[in-house]
C-alpha positions as CSV (number, residue, x, y, z in Angstrom):
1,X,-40.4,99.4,117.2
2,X,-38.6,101.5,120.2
3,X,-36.7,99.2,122.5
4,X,-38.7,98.0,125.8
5,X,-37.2,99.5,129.1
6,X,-36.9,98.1,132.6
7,X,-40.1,99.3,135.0
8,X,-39.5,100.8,137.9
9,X,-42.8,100.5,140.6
10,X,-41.7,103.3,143.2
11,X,-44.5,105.9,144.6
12,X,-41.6,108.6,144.7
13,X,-39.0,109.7,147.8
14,X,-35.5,109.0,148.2
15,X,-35.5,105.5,146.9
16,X,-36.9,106.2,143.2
17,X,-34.0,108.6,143.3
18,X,-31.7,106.5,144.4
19,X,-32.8,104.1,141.7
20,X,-33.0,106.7,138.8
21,X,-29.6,107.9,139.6
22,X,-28.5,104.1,139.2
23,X,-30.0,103.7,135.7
24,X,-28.3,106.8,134.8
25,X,-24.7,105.7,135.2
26,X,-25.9,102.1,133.8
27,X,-27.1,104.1,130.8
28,X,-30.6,102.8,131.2
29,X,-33.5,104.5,130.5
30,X,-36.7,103.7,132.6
31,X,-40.5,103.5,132.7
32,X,-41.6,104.5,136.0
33,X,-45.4,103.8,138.1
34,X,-46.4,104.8,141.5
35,X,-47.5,101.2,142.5
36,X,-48.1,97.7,140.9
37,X,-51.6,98.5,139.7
38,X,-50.2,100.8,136.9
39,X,-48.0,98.3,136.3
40,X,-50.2,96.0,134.7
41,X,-50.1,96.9,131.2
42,X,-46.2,96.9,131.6
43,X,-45.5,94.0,133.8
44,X,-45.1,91.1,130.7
45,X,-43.1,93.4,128.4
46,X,-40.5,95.3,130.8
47,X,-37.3,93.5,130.2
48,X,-36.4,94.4,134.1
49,X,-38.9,95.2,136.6
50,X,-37.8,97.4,140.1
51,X,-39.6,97.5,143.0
52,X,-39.4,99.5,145.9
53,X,-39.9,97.4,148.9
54,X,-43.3,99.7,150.4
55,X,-44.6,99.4,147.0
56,X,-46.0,95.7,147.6
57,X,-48.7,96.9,150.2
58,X,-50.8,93.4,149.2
59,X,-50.7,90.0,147.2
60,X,-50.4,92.0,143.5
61,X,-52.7,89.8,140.9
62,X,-50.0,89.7,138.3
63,X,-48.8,86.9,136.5
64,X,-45.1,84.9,137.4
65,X,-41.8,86.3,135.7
66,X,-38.5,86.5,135.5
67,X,-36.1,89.2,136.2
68,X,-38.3,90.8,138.9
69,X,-36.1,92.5,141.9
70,X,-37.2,94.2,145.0
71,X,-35.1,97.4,146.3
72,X,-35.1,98.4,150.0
73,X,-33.2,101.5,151.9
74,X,-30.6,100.0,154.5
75,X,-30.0,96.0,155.3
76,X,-32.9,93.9,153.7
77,X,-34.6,92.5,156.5
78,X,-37.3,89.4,157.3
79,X,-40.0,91.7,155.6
80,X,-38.7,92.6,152.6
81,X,-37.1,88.9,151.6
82,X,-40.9,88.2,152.3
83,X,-42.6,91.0,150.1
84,X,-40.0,89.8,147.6
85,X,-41.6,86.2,147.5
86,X,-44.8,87.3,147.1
87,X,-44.0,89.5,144.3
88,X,-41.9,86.6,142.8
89,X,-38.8,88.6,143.1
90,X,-35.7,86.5,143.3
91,X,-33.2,89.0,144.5
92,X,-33.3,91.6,147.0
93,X,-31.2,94.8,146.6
94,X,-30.3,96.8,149.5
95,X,-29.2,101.0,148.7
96,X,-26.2,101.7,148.7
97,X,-24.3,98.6,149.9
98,X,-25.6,96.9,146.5
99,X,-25.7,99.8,144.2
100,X,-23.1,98.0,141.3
101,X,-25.2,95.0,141.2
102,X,-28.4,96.5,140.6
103,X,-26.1,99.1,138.1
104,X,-25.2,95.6,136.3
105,X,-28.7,95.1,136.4
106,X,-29.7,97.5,134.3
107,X,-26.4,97.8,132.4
108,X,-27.5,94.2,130.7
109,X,-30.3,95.7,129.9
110,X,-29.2,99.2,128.6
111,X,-26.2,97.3,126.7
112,X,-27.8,94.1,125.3
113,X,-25.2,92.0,123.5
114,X,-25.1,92.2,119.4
115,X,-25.7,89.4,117.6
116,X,-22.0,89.2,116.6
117,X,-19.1,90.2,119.2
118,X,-16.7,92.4,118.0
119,X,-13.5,92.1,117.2
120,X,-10.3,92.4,119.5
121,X,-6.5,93.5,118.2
122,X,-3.8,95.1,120.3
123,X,-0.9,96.5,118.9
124,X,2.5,97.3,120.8
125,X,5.7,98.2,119.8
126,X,8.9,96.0,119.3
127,X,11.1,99.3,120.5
128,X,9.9,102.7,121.3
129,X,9.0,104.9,118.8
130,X,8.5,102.0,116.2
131,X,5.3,103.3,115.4
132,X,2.6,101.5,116.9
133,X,0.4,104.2,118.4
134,X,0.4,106.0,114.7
135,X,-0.9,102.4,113.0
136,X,-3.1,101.7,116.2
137,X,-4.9,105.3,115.3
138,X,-5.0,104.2,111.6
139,X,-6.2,100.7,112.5
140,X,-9.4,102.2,115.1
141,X,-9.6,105.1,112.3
142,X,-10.1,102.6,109.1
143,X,-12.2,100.3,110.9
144,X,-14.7,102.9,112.0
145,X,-15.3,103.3,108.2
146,X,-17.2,100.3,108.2
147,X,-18.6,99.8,111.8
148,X,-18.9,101.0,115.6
149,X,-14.9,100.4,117.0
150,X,-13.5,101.9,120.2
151,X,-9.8,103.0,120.3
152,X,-8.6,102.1,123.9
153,X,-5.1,103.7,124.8
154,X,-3.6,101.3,127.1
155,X,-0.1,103.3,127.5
156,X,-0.1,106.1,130.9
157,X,3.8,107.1,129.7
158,X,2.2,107.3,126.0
159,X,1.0,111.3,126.0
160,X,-2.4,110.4,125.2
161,X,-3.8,109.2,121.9
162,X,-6.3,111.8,122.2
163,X,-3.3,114.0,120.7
164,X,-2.4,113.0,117.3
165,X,-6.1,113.2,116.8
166,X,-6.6,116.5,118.0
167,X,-8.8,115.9,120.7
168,X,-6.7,117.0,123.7
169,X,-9.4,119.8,124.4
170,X,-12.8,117.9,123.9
171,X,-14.8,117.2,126.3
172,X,-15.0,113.8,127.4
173,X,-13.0,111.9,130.3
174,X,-9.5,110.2,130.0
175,X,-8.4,107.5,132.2
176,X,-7.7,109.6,135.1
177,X,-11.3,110.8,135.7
178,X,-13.0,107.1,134.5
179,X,-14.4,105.6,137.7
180,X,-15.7,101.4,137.1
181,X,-17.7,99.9,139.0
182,X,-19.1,96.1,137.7
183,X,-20.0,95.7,134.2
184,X,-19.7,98.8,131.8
185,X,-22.5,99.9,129.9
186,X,-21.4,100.6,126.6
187,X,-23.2,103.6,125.6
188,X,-23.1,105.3,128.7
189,X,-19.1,105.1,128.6
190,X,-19.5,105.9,124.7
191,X,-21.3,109.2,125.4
192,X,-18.4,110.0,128.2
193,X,-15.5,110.1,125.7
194,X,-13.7,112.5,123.4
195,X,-15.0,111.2,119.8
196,X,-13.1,111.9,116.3
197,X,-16.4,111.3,114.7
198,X,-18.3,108.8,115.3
199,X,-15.3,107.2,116.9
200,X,-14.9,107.0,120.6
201,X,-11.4,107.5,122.1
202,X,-10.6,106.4,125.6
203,X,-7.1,108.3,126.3
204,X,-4.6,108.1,128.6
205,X,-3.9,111.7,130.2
206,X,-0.9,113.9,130.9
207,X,-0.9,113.1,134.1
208,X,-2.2,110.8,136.4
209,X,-3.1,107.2,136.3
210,X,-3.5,104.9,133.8
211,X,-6.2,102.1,133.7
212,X,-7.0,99.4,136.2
213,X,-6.3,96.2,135.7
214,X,-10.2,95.5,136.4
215,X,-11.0,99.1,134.6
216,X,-9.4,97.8,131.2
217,X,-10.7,94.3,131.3
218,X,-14.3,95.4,131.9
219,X,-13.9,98.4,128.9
220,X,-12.5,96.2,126.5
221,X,-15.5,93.3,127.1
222,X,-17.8,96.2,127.1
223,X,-16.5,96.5,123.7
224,X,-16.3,93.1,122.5
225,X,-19.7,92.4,123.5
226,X,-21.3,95.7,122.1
227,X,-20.1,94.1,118.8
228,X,-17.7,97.2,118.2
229,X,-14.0,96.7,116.9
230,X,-11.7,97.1,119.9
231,X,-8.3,98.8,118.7
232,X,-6.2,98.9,121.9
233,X,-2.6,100.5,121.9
234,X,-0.3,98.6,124.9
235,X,2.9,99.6,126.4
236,X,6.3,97.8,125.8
237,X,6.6,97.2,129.4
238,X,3.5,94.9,129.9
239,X,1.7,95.3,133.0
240,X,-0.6,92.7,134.2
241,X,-3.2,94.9,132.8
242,X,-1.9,95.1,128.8
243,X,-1.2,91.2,129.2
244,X,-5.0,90.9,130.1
245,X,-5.7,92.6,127.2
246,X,-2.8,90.4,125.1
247,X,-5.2,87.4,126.1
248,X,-8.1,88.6,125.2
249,X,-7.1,89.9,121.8
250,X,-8.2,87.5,118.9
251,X,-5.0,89.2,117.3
252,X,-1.8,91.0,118.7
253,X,0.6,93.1,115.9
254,X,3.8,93.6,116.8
255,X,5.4,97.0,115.3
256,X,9.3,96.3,114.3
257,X,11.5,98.8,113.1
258,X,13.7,97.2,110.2
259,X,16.7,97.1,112.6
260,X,18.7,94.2,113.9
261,X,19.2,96.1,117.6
262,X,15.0,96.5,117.2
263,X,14.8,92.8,116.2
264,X,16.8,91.9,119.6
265,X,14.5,94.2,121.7
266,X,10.9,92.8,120.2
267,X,12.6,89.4,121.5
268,X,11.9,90.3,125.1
269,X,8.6,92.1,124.3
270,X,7.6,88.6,123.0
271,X,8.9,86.5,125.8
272,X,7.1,88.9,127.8
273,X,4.3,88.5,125.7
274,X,4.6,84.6,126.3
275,X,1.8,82.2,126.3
276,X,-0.7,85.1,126.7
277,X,-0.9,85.8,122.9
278,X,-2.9,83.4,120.9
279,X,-2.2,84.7,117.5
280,X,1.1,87.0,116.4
281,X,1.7,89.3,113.5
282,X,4.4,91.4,112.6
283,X,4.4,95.0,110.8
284,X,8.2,96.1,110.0
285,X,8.1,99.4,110.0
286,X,11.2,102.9,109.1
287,X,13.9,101.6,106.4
288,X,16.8,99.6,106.4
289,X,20.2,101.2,107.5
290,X,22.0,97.9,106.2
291,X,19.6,97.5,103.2
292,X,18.2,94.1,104.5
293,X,14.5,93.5,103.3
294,X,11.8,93.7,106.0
295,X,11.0,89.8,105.9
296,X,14.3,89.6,107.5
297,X,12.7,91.1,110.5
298,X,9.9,88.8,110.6
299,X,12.1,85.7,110.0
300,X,14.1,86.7,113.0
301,X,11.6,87.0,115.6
302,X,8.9,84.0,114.2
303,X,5.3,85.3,113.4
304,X,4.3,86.5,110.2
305,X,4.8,90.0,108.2
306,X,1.5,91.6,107.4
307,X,3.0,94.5,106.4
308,X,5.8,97.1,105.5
309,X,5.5,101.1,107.2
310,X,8.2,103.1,106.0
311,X,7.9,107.1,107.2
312,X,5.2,109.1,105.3
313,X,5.8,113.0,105.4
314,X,2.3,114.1,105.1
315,X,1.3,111.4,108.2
316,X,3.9,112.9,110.3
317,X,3.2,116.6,109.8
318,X,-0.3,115.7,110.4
319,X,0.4,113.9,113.8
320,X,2.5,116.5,115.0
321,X,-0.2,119.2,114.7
322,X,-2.9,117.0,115.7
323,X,-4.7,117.1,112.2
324,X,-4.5,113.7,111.7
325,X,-5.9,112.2,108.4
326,X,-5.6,109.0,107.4
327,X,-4.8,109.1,103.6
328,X,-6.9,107.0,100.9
329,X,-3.6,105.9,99.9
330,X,-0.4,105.0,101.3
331,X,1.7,102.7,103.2
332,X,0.0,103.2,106.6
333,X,-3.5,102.9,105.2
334,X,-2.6,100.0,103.4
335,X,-0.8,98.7,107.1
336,X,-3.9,99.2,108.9
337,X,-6.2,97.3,106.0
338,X,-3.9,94.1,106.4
339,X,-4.2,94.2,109.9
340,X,-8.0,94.6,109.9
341,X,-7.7,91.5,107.2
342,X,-6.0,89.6,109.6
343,X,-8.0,90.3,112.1
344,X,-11.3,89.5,110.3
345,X,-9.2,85.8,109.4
346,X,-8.6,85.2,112.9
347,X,-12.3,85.9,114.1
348,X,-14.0,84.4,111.0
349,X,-16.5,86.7,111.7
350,X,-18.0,89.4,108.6
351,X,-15.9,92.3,108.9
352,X,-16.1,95.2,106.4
353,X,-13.7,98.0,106.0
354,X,-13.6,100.8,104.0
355,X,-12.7,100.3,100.4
């Protein structure tokens, strides 16, 4: 049975459009009818109903509901709050000054919550080029085997993660060109992005800015609440944005090469971290110049080893020319399973990855 859209009771002009171009960025589609006679066979089953403030000419015989909301060009004045009780209307939206509430409006709508919320882990690294971006990519990559996830690069100074998946000439807007306003709708963002598949991948650029605090908070509840696994990659230096993110994470993974100098510098990265991280991991990634085992890196910093990631030639060529593939086999698929394990432990929610 096809999904019941909002109503929209408009006889035409530059309100409907108004309202129309609203849905469009909420991702909403709409049923539309000149006045609230048609809308009688709609009225009970519309999840939403919008109505233009001239449209209630008269008392409408139509039964009391909820989520009814009356839209007017310019301030609302005495007359519409008025039309607005006789319709049962219990908010009054005025074009443009309240154009992000009524796109939250229909966002709720558009993007109604799954019956489970998804997932959360963020990965950063313990020292630059420890590896976290590869096993972020491999996490979002090997989750997306068994469900919806969303791999949110969280790093301006990263290059873009867009690149070791060889999308840095889709189509689809980075972080640069993403403009948020109130709640995001899920599949209106979804159908904005550069995919590797079915998987959505919301990049950093070349240039220009990186996310807003706001901007990555609202994406990566978009997420949550969509029920999709959220794979975000942060930077070392942790902004008030990645530390937002930090929080809201049911799991953050530290990436530590097997290096006592490493070891020293993921000691500030988790004092920075702080109190904002409710539950630590550690992946101990290259090899050992001294020969020390990789629990040693684990046991100097405090949370637990998941797993080892020593180099893998065939991952690096790949990620250099952008033809990334994670193997069936290997230590960074085998990386990205435990973390996905430990993230499905932390959650206690039903979490199936690829086998």
């Amino acid at each position: 049975m096809a999904t019941a859209r909002p109503l929209v009771v408009a006889a035409g002009g530059t309100v409907l459009e108004e309202i129309q171009r609203v849905a469009a960025i909420a991702g909403s589609e709409l049923d539309h009818v000149p006045d609230l006679s048609a809308a009688r066979g709609r009225w009970v089953r519309a999840p939403l109903v919008v109505i233009e403030e001239e449209a209630v000419a008269e008392r409408p015989v139509l039964p009391r509901r909820d989520s009814v909301v009356l839209v007017c060009k310019g301030t609302a004045g005495l007359a519409a709050w008025r039309r607005a009780a006789t319709i049962g209307a219990r908010r009054v939206f005025s074009l443009p000054e309240d154009e992000s509430e009524l796109t939250v409006a229909f966002a709720d709508v558009a993007d109604a919550p799954a019956e489970s919320p998804g997932p959360v882990v963020a990965l950063v690294g313990g020292r630059g080029g420890a590896g976290a971006s590869v096993l972020a990519t491999a996490v979002a990559v090997e989750a997306d085997r068994g469900g919806p996830a969303l791999l949110v690069d969280c790093d301006p100074l990263g290059g873009g993660l867009d690149l070791p998946l060889g999308l840095e000439h889709a189509e689809g807007l980075r972080w640069p060109e993403v403009r948020l306003t109130g709640r995001v709708s899920v599949p209106a963002l979804v159908a904005s992005l550069p995919s590797r598949g079915t998987l959505p991948v919301l990049s950093c650029g070349r240039s220009g800015t990186g996310p807003s605090v706001s901007a990555l908070s609202a994406v990566v509840a978009a997420g949550r609440r969509a029920g999709r696994t959220v794979v975000c990659d942060l930077p070392r230096h942790l902004d008030e944005g990645a530390l937002g993110v930090a929080a809201a994470a049911d799991l953050v993974v530290l990436v530590v090469p097997v290096e006592f100098r490493a070891c020293m510098a993921a000691k500030q990265v988790l004092h920075r971290l702080g109190s904002h991280a409710d539950r630590l991991a550690i992946v101990a990634s290259g090899h050992s110049i001294d020969g020390a085992p990789p629990s040693r890196t684990a046991e100097l910093l405090g949370p637990p080893l998941l797993a080892t990631l020593p180099p893998e030639r065939r991952v690096a060529a790949t990620l250099e020319t952008g033809e990334f593939e994670l193997p069936a086999k290997g230590a960074l698929v085998a990386a990205a399973r435990a973390v996905l394990a430990e993230l499905r432990s932390a959650t206690a929610t039903p979490f199936h990855a690829a086998a």
